[in-house]
C-alpha positions in Angstrom: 0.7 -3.1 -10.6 -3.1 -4.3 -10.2 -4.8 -2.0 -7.5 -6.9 -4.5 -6.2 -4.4 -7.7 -6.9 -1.9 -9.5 -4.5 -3.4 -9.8 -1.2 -6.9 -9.1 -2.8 -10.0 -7.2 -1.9 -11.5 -5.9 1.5 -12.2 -9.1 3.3 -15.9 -9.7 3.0 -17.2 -11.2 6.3 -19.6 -14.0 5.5 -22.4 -15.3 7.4 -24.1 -18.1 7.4 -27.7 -17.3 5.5 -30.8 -17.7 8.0 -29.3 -17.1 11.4 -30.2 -13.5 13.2 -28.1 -10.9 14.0 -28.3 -7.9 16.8 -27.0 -4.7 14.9 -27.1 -1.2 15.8 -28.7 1.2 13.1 -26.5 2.8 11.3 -25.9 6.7 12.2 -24.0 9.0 10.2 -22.5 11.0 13.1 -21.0 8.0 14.8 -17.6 6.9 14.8 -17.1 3.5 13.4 -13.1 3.3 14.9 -12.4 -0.6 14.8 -12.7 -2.7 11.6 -15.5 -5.4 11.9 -18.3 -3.6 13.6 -21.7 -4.9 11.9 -24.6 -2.3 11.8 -27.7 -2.5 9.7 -29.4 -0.1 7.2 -32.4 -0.5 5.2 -33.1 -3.9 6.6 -29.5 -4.9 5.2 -26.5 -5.9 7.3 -23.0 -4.1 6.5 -19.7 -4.1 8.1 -16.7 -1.7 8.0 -13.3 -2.6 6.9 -11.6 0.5 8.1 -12.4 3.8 10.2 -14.9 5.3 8.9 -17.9 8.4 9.7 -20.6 9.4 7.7 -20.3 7.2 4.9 -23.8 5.6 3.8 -23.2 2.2 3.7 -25.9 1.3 0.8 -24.3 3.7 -1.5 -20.4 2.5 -0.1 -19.9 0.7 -3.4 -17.2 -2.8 -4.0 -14.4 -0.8 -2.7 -15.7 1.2 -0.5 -15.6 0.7 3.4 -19.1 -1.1 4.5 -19.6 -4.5 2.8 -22.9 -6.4 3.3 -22.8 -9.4 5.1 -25.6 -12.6 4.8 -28.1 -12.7 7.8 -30.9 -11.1 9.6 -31.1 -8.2 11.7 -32.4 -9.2 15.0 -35.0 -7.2 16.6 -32.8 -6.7 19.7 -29.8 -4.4 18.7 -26.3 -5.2 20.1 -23.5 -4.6 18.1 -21.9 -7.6 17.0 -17.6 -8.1 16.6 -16.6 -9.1 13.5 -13.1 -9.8 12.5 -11.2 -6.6 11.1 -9.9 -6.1 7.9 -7.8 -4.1 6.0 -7.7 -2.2 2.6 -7.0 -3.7 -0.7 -3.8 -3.7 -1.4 -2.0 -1.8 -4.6 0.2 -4.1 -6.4 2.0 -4.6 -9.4 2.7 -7.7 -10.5 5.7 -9.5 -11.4 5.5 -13.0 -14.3 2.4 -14.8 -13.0 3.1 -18.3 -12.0 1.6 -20.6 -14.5 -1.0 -22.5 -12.8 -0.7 -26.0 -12.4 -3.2 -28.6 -13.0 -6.3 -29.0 -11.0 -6.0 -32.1 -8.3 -7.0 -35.4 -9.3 -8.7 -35.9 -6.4 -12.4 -37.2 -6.0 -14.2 -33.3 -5.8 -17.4 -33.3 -3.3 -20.4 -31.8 -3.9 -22.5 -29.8 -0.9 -25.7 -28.1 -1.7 -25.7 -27.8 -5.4 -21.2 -26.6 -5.0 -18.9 -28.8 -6.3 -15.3 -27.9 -4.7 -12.0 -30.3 -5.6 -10.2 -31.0 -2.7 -6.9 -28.3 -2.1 -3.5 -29.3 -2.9 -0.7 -27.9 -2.5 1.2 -28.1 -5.1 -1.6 -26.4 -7.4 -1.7 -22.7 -8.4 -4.8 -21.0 -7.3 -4.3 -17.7 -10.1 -7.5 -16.5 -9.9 -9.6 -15.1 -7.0 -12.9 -17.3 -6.1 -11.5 -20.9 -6.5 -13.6 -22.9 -3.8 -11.7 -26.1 -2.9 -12.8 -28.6 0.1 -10.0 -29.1 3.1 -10.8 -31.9 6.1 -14.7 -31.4 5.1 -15.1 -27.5 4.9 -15.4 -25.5 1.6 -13.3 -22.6 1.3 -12.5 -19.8 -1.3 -9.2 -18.1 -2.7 -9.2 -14.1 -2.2 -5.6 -13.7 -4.0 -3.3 -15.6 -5.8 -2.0 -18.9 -3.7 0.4 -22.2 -3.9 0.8 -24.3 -0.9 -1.4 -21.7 2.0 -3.3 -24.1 4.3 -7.3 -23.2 4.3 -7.3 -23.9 7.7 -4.5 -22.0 8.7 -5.2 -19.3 6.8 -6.5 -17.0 9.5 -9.2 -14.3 9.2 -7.6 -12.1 6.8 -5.4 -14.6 4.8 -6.0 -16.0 1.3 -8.4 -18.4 2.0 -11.8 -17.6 3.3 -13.9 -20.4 5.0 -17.8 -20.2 3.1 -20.9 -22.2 3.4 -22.5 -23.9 0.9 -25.2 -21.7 0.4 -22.3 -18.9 -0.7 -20.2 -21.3 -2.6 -20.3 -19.8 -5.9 -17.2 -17.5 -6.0 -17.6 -14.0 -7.6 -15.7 -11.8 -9.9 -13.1 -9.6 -9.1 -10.3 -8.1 -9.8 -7.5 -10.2 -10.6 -3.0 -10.0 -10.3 -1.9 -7.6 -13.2 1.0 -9.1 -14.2 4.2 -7.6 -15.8 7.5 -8.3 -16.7 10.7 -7.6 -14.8 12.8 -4.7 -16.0 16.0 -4.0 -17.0 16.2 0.0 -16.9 12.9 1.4 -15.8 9.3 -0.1 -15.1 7.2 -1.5 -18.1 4.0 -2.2 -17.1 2.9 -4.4 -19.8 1.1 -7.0 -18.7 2.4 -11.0 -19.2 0.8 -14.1 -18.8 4.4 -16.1 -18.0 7.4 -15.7 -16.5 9.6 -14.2 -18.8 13.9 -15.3 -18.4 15.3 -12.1 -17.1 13.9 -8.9 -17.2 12.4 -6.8 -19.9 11.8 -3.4 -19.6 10.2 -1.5 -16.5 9.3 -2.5 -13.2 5.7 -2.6 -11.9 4.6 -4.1 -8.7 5.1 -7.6 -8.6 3.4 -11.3 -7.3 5.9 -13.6 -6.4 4.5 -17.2 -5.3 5.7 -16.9 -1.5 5.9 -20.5 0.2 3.3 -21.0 3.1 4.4 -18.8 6.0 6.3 -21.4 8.7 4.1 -20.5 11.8 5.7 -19.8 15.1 4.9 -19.8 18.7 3.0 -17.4 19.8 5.6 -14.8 21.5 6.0 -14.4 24.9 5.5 -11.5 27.1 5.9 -11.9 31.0 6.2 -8.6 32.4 6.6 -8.6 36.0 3.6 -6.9 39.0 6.6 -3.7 38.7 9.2 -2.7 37.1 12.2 -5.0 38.1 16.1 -3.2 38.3 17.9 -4.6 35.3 21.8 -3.1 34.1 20.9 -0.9 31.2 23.4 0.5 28.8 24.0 4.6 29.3 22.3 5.6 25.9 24.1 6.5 23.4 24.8 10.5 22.3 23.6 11.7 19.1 25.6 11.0 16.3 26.9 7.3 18.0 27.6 4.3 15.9 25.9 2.4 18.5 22.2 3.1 18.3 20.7 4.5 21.7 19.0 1.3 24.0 16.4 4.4 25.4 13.9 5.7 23.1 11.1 8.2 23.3 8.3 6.5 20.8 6.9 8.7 18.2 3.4 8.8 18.4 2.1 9.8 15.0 -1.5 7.9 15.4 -3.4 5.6 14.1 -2.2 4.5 10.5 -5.1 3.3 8.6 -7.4 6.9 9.8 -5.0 9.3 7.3 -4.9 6.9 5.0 -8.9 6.5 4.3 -9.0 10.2 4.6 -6.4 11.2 2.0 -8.0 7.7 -0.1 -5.0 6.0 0.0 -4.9 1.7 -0.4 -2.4 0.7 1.7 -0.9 1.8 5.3 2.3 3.5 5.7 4.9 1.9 8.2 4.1 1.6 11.5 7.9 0.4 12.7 10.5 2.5 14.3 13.7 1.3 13.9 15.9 0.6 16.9 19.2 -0.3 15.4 18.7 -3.7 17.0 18.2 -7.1 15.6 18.2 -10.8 17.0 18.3 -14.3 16.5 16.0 -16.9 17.0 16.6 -18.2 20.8 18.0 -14.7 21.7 16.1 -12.6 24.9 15.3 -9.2 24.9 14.3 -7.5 28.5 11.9 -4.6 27.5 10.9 -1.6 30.0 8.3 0.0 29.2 6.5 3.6 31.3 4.9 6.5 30.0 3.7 9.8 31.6 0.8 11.7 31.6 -2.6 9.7 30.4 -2.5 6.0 29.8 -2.6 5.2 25.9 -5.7 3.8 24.2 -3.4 1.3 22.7 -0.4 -0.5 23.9 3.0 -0.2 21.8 4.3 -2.8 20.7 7.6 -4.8 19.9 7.6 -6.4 16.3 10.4 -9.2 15.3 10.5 -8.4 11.7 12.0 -10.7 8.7 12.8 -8.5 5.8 12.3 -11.8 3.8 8.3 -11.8 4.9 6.2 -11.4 2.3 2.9 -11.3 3.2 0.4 -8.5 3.6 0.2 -8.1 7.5 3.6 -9.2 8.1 1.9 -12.2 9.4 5.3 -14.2 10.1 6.8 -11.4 12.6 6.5 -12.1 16.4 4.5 -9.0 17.7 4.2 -8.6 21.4 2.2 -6.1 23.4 4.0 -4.0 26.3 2.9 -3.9 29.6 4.0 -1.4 31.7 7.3 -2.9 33.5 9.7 -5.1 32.6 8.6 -7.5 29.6 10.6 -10.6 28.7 10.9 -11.5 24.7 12.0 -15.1 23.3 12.4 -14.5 20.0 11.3 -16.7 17.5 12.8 -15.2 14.2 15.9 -13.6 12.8 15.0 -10.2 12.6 14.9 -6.6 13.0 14.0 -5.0 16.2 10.8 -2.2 15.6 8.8 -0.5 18.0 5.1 0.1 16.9 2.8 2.8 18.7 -0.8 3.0 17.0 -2.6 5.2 19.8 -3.8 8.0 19.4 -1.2 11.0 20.7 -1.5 11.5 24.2 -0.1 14.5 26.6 2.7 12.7 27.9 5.7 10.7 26.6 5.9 6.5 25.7 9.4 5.4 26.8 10.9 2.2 25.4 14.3 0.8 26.6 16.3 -2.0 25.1 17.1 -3.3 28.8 19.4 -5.7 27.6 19.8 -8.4 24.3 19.5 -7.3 21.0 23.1 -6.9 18.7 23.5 -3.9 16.8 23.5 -3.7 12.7 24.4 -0.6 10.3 21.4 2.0 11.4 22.2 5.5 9.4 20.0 8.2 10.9 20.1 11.5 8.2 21.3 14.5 10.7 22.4 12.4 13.1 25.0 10.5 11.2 27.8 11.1 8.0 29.0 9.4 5.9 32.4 8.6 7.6 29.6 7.1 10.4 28.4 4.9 7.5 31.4 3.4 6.9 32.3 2.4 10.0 29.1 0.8 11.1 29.5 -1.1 8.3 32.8 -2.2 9.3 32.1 -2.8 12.8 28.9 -4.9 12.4 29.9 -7.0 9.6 28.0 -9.9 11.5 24.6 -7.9 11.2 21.7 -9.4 8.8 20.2 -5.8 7.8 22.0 -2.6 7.1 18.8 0.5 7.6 19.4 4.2 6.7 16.6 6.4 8.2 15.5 10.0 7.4 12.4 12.3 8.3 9.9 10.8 5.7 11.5 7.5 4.1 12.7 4.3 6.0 15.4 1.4 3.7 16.0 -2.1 4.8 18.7 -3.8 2.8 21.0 -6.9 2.9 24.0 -6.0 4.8 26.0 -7.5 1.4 23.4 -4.9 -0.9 23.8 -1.8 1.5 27.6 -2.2 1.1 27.6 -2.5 -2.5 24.9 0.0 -3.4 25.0 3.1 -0.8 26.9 5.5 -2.4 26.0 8.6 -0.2 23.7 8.1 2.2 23.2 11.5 3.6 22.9 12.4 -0.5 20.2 9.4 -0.5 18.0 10.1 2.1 18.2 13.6 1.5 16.6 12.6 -2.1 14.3 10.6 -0.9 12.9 12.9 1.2 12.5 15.5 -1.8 11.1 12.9 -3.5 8.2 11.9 -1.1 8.1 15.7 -0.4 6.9 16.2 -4.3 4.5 13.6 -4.5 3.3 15.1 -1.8 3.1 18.1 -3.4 1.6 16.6 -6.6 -2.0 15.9 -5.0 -2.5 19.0 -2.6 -0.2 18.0 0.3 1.4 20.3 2.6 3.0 21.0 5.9 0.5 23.5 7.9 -2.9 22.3 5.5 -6.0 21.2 7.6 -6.4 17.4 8.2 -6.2 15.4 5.8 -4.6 17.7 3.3 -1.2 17.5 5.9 1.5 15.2 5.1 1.5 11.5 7.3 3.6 11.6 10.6 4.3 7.9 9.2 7.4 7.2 7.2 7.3 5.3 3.9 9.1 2.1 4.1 11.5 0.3 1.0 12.9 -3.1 1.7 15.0 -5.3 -0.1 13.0 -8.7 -0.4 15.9 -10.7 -1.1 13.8 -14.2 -2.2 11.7 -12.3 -4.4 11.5 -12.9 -8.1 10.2 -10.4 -9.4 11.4 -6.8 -9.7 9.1 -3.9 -7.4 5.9 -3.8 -5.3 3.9 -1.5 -3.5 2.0 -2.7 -0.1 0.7 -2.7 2.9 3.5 -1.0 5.2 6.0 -1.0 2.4 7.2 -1.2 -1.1 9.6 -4.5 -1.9 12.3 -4.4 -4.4 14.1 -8.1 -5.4 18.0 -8.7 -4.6 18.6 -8.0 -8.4 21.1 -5.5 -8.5 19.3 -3.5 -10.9 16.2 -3.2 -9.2 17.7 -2.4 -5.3 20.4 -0.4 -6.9 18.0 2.0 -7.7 16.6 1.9 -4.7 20.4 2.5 -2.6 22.3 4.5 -5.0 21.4 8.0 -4.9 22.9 8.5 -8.3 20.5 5.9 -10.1 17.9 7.2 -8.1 17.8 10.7 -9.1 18.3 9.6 -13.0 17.0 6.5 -13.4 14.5 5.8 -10.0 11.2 5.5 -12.2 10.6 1.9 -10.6 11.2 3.4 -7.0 9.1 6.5 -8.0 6.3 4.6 -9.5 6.3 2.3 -6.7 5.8 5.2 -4.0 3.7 6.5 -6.5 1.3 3.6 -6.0 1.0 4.8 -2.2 0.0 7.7 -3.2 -2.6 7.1 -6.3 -6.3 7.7 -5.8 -8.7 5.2 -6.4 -11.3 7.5 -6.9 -10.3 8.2 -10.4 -8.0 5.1 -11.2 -11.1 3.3 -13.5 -10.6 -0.3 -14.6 -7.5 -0.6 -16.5 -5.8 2.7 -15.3 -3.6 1.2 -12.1 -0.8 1.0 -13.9 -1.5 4.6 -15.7 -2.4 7.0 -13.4 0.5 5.9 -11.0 2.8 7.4 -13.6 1.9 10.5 -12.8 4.0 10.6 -9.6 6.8 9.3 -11.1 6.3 11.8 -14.4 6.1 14.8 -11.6 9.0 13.5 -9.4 11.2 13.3 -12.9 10.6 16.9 -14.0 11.1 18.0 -10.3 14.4 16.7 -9.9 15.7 18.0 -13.5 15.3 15.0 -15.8 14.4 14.6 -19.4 11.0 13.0 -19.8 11.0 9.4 -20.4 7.7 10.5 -22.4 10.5 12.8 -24.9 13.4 10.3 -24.3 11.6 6.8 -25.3 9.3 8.1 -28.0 6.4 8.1 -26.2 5.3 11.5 -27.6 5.2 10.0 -31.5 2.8 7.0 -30.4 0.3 9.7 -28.5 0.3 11.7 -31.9 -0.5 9.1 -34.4 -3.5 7.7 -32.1 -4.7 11.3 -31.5 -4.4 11.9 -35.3 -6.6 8.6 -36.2 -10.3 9.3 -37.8 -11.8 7.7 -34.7 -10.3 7.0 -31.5 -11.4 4.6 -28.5 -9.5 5.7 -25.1 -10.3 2.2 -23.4 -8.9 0.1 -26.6 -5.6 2.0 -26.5 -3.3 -0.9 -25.2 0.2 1.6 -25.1 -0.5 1.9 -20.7 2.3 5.4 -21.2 0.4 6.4 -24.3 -2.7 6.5 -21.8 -0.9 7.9 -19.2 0.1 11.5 -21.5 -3.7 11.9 -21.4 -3.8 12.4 -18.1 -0.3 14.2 -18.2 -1.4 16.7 -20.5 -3.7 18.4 -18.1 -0.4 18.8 -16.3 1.4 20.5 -19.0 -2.0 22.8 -19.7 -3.3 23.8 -16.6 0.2 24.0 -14.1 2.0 21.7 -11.9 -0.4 22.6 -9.3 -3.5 20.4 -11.3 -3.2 17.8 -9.4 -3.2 19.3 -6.4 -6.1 21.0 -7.1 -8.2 17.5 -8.2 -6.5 16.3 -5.0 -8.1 18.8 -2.8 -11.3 18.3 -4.2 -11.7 14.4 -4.0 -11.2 14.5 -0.2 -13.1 17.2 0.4 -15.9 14.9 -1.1 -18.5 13.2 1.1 -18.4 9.6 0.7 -22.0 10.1 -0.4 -20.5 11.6 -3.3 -17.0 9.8 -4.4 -17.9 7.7 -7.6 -17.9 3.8 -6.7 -18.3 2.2 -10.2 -15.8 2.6 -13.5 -18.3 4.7 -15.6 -18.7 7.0 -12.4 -15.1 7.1 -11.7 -14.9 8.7 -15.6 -17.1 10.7 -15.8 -16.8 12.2 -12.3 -13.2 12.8 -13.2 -14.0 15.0 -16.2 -15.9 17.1 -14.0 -13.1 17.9 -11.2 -10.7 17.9 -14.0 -12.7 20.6 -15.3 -13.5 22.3 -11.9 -10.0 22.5 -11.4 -8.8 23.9 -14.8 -11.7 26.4 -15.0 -12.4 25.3 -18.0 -15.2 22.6 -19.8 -12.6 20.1 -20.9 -15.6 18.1 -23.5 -13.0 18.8 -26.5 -10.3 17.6 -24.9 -11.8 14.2 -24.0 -13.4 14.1 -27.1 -10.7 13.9 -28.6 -9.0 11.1 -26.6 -12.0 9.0 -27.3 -13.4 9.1 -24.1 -17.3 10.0 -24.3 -18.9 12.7 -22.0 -22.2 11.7 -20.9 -25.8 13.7 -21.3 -25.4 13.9 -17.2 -21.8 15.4 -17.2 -22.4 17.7 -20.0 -25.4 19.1 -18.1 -23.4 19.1 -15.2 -20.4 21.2 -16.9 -22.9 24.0 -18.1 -24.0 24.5 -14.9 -20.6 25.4 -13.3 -20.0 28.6 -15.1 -17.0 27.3 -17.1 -15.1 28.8 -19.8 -15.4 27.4 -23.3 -11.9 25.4 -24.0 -10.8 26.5 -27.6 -7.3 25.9 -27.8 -6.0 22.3 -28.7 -4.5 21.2 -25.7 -4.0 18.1 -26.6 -1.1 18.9 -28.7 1.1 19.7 -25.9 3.9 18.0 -25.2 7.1 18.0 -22.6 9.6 19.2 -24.7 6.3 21.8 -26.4 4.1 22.7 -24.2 1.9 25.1 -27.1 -1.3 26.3 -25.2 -1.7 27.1 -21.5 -5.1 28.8 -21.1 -5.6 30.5 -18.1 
């Protein structure tokens, strides 16, 4: 999966070139909270795209959080709204859509840009096509068919510009990769390929133009009006409980920049409940102690929607009281709370509407439990089995076929989250951010999707294809053959700050390479001969890390460290990227390198020069000076011999 692909970068906000703009100084001890506040620096105007403190915005970088924005800084400082935006999103794609031909229509010109007129039938691939629509210019940020510019909305694909900014630049564009038949290949295609090759990766899909509903309505009453309510269920009931007590693990995207994730974990959780479109759902909604800084909220969620907000759910805001819900959709029934914990308790009840589907909670449920649900609620859209860390949406007609065990499955996914965790330095009891996320992960099925695995914002998608959500189900496959599922999670997990250009689809594998070994398997690195290409590329006169095409031959590179310095590597380089000021975190390729040969060494205590010698990758004049002044020992043995099945030198 591209890192920076599918629903592209950081939305840049652009201004208009030539009008003025009030802007606070920036100041590194204040809080920037909200996405979209402008500041200047340096005579330059920036704005955030997540939370953010300290960070200089001059030295923020492409993907960092502050992105500069056209204008002038007024001499009167106000701080101006700007509309919020998200991190890029980690994917991996799926057989890119061949693009079709450009529209035959007369192009217009407008201060020096010439823009065809948008059509919908052609395939924007590439980010920074401009196109005119009803006499405004406007430019792709991700791969598109059919999305109205208009409608696009201010973080969808299409971004209105002015002529003066009409020449679209480079970025990063879809990796694309075939579908699998076993385990994920992340070799990249340029076509969609018949049925599935080898691996799965993350995956594009062309997704039709969202259908855009009503907006949803919320008419809570002056005080809580006296409606019949269900007695909630007891623990361990089939019929999911209409009362809830809402979680309140915070504010998603905060841990996420701390710990240098890419994409926000889920904010739903799950009722049990789902609807259809027409169908009314009475909402009470109280809490105690001090009023929340943010409202919860109900979200009326498609597992079909494929878009990077989940822009086609019906989200409505509670008010305290009773609230009154049309829906719009057919869909799942989530709660979302994204304040920040207060001292008292958020209460949600399910007054009345709302029909129950298959909701497996692990401890709460058994198997026997499973089975009936099923049974019972054979009517139900969505089957959802929920643990402590992982959340999975499925088909009713996939869940059946596929969930072996669930209280084996969630139980598994749980360990496995619980070693990636592990793998970069996080714990239960650690000091923020180095403490696991209150938020679960979130796998759904995404049953129109042609491809094979993603990873996103709020989830990872796998298609209908019953190789690709068996995996995801079966806790059998998943513990032998759950490399797509692992690498996928993987992806949530992966650090940019060392994931150079090329590398997305490499370093990922190291989650799914640490979750294999931890759960007893033989490495697919021993099993599929990947061990045989490393050798004969390490055994060539000269080598060139960046020309080495074999994206698992790279990946034993960064494996090896694994295998030399202890399971607990990883954890160590972890540790020591977030503990970096973002004064300090590397923001281009070449810094990303070499900056990783220096915590790699930091964190095996030794100078590791030889060993990246030796895999073709150059150490700098800079780094070299660098390494001698950290006390380091002298690496003599050959560590790059090692292998899974030989691990031959361990210095310590």
């Amino acid at each position: 999966m591209n890192f920076f692909s599918k629903a592209g970068l950081v939305a840049a906000i652009i201004v208009q070139a030539g009008v003025a703009h009030a802007a606070t100084e920036w100041n590194s001890n204040t809080v920037y909270a909200e996405p979209g506040q402008i500041v200047s620096y340096q005579g330059q105007l920036y704005t955030n795209g997540w939370w953010t403190k300290g960070e200089n915005p001059a030295s923020s970088g492409p993907w960092g959080v502050w992105r500069t924005v056209s204008g002038q800084v007024a001499a009167t400082s106000a701080p101006t709204a700007a509309p919020s935006s998200t991190a890029a999103p980690i994917l991996t794609a799926s057989p890119k859509p061949t693009a079709s031909a450009a529209p035959t229509s007369t192009p217009i010109s407008t201060a020096g840009s010439t823009a065809n007129a948008w059509n919908p039938a052609t395939t924007y691939a590439d980010k920074g096509n401009i196109v005119s629509y009803q006499g405004e210019l406007y430019r792709n940020e991700w791969w598109t068919r059919g999305d109205v510019p208009s409608a696009s909305g201010a973080f969808g694909v299409w971004r209105k510009i002015s002529a003066a900014t009409a020449t679209p630049a480079a970025t990063a564009k879809p990796v694309v990769t075939a579908n699998p038949t076993t385990v994920p290949t992340l070799a990249p295609t340029t076509a969609p390929t018949a049925k599935p090759t080898a691996t799965p990766v993350i995956t594009v899909k062309p997704s039709p133009t969202p259908v855009v509903t009503a907006a949803p309505t919320a008419a809570p009453t002056l005080t809580p009006t006296a409606t019949p309510t269900a007695t909630p269920a007891p623990v361990g009931s089939l019929i999911p409980p209409r009362s809830l007590t809402l979680e309140q693990p915070g504010d998603i995207g905060t841990l996420r920049a701390a710990q240098l994730r890419s994409f926000n974990h889920s904010p739903f959780q799950s009722t049990g409940y789902w609807v259809q479109p027409g169908d009314v759902l009475l909402v009470n909604y109280s809490y105690t102690g001090s009023a929340p800084n943010k409202q919860p909220e109900i979200w009326l969620h498609n597992i079909d929607d494929d878009t990077w907000n989940y822009d086609t759910a019906q989200k409505v805001k509670l008010n305290v009281g009773s609230n009154s819900i049309v829906s719009n959709v057919k869909a799942a029934v989530y709660v979302a709370a994204f304040n920040t914990p207060t001292n008292g308790e958020l209460k949600v009840e399910l007054a009345s509407g709302g029909r129950v589907m298959p909701r497996f909670v692990l401890g709460q449920h058994t198997q026997d439990d499973w089975l009936k649900m099923l049974s019972q609620n054979g009517d139900a859209p969505y089957a959802e089995l929920v643990s402590k860390r992982m959340m999975l949406t499925a088909s009713l007609a996939k869940a059946m076929r596929h969930v072996d065990d669930p209280v084996a499955l969630m139980t598994l996914w749980d360990e496995i989250v619980r070693l990636e965790d592990e793998q970069y330095g996080i714990k239960p009891g650690q000091a923020w951010p180095h403490n696991p996320t209150p938020h679960r992960f979130h796998f759904v099925e995404l049953a129109p999707y042609t491809g094979w695995m993603y990873a996103w914002q709020y989830r990872m998608a796998s298609a209908s294809a019953d190789g690709a959500i068996g995996a995801v189900l079966n806790s059998k496959k998943l513990k032998t053959d759950g490399w797509g599922p692992w690498h996928e999670l993987g992806h949530q997990y992966q650090m940019s700050t060392f994931t150079w250009k090329d590398q997305t689809e490499v370093t990922v594998n190291l989650s799914s390479a640490y979750v294999q070994r931890g759960l007893g398997q033989p490495s697919r690195y021993e099993t599929q001969g990947t061990w045989t290409k490393t050798f004969a590329f390490l055994n060539q006169p000269t080598r060139d890390f960046a020309t080495q095409s074999d994206l698992f031959v790279r990946a034993t590179m960064f494996w090896q460290l694994d295998l030399a310095f202890g399971k607990d590597f990883y954890a160590k380089v972890g540790t020591s990227y977030r503990n970096m000021s973002a004064a300090q975190r590397p923001t281009t390729d070449y810094a990303e390198q070499q900056t990783f040969i220096v915590e790699a060494s930091r964190a095996a205590g030794y100078d590791l020069t030889p060993f990246f010698t030796q895999w073709g990758i150059a150490v700098s004049t800079d780094t070299q000076t660098k390494l001698r002044g950290m006390g380091l020992k002298t690496l003599t043995d050959p560590i790059w011999l090692n292998r899974d099945s030989k691990v031959l030198y361990q210095p310590r």
